[in-house]
C-alpha positions as CSV (number, residue, x, y, z in Angstrom):
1,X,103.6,99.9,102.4
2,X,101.8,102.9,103.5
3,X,103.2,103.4,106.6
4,X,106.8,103.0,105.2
5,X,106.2,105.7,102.6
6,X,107.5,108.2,105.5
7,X,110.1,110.3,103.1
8,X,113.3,108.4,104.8
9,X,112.9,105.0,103.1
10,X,113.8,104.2,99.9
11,X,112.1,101.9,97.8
12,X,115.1,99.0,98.3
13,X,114.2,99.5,102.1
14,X,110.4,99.1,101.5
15,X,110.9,95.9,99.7
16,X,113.0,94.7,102.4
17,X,110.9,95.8,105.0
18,X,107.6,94.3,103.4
19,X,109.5,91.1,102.5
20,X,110.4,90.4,106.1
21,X,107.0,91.2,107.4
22,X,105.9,88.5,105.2
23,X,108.9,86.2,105.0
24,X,109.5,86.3,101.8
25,X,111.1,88.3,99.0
26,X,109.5,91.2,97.8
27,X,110.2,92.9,94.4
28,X,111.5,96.2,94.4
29,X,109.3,96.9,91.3
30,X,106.4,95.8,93.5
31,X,106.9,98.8,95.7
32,X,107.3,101.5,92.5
33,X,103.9,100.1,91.2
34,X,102.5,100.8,95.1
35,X,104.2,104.3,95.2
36,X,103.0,105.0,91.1
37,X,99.6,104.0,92.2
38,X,100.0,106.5,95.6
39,X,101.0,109.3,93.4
40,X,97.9,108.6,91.2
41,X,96.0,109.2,93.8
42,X,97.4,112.8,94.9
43,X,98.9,110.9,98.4
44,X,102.2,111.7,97.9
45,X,103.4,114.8,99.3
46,X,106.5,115.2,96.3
47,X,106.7,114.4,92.7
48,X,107.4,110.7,91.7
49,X,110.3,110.1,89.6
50,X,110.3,106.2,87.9
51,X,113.7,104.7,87.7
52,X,114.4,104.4,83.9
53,X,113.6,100.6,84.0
54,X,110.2,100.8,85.1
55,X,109.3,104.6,83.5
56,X,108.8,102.8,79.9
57,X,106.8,100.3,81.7
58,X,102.8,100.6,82.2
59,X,101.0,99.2,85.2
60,X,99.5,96.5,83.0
61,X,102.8,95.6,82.0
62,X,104.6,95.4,85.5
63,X,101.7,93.9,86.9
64,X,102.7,90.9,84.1
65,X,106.4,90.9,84.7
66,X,105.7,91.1,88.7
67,X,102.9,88.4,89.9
68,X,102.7,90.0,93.5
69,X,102.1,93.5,91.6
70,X,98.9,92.6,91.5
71,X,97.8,91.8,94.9
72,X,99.6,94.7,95.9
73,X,97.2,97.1,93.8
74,X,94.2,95.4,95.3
75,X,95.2,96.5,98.4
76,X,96.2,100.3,97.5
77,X,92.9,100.3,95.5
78,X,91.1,100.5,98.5
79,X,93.5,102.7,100.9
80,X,91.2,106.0,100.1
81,X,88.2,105.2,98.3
82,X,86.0,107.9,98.6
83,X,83.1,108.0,97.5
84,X,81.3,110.1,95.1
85,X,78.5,112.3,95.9
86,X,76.1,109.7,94.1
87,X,77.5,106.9,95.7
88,X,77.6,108.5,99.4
89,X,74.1,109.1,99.1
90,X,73.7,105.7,98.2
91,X,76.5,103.5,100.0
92,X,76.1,101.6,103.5
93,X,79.0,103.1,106.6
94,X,81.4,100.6,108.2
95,X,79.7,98.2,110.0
96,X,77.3,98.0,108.0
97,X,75.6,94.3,106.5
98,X,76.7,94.2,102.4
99,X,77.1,91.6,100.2
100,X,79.7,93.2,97.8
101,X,82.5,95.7,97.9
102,X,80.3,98.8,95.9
103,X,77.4,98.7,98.4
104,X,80.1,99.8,101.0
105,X,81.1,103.7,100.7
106,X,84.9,102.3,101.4
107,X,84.2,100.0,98.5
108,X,85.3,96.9,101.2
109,X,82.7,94.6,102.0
110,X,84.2,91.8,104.4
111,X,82.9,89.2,106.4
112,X,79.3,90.7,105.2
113,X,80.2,94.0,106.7
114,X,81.3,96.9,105.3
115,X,84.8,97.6,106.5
């Protein structure tokens, strides 16, 4: 998803894109929850305009109507999870042995490392 959000794909050509990388379909709503969440974040570098179907919608709600929505969010939660001051003081680097995903400063603990 991230790397596709380039400025010269549209949302229909993200879902496409995706789909085929996983070989199946992908919901084009899947990839406005991804790009809502991005703009959430401040990683977009314009303003995000919801198509009129989905801008009534809140991310609770698509997430019901969309089962892959969900997945999907777990994945953008952790594309820049910084930490904050308390927790960088506090958090183990990549590499690192954890058991769960807050002991890690990227909030990814896999394998029993942080990631």
């Amino acid at each position: 998803m991230w790397k596709r959000c380039d400025g010269q794909n549209t949302p229909e050509d993200i879902a496409r894109l995706l789909g085929s990388k996983v070989n199946s379909t992908i919901d084009e709503k899947v990839v406005w929850v991804a790009l809502d969440q991005l703009a959430e974040s401040d990683l977009l570098e314009r303003s995000l305009v919801l198509p009129p179907s989905i801008a009534g919608m809140n991310r609770r709600q698509l997430v019901r109507t969309i089962g892959l929505a969900a997945s999907c969010r777990r994945t953008l939660n952790h594309i820049d999870r910084r930490p904050t001051a308390a927790q960088a003081a506090t958090c183990f680097a990549p590499g690192h042995a954890c058991a769960s995903g807050p002991q890690c400063c990227s909030n990814v603990c896999s394998s029993n490392a942080c990631v």
